[in-house]
C-alpha positions as CSV (number, residue, x, y, z in Angstrom):
1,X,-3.8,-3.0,-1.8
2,X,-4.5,-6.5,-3.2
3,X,-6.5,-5.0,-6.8
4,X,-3.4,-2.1,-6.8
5,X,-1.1,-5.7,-7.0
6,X,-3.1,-6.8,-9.4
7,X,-3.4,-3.6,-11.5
8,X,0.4,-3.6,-11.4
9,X,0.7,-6.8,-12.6
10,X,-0.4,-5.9,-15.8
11,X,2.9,-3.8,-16.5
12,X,4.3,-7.3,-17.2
13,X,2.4,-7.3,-20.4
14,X,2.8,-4.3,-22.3
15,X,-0.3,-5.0,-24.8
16,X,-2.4,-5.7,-21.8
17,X,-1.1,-2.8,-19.7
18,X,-1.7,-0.3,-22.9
19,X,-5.8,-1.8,-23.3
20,X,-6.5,-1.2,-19.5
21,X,-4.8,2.3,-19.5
22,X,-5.8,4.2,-17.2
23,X,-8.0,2.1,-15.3
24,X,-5.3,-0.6,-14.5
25,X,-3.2,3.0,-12.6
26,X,-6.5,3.7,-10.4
27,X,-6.6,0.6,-7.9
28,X,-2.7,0.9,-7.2
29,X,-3.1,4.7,-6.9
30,X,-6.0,4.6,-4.8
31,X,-4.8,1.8,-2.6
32,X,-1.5,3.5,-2.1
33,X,-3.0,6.9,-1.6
34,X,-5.4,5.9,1.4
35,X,-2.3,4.1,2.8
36,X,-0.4,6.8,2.8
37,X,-3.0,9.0,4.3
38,X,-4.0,5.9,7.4
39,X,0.0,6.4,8.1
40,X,0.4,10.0,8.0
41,X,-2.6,10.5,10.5
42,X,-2.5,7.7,12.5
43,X,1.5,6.7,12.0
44,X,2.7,4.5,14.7
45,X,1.4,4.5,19.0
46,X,4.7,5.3,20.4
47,X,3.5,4.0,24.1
48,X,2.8,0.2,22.5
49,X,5.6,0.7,20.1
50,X,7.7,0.9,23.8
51,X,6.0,-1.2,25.9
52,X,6.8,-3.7,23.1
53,X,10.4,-3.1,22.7
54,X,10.6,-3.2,26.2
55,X,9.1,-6.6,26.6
56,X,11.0,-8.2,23.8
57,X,14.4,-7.4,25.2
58,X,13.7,-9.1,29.2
């Protein structure tokens, strides 16, 4: 996710963004891909997400 920051980051310069196109897209879409997938199949452990909540409020 860090190099997808960083690939981003380029938008702020136009000229720059328009020399590293598409290879300043690839990090940010890659990153944000494979989180997208870790969240989808492993999403959130709704026994610790309880336990947790349950803890925090005693």
């Amino acid at each position: 996710m860090a190099f997808g920051g960083l690939g981003w980051l380029t938008f702020l310069s136009p000229a720059l963004a328009k020399v590293l196109s598409p290879y300043n897209l690839a990090p940010g879409i890659l990153g944000e891909g494979v989180l997208t997938l870790w969240l989808l199949v492993f999403g959130v452990n709704a026994e610790r997400w309880k336990e947790q909540a349950s803890t925090q409020l005693h």
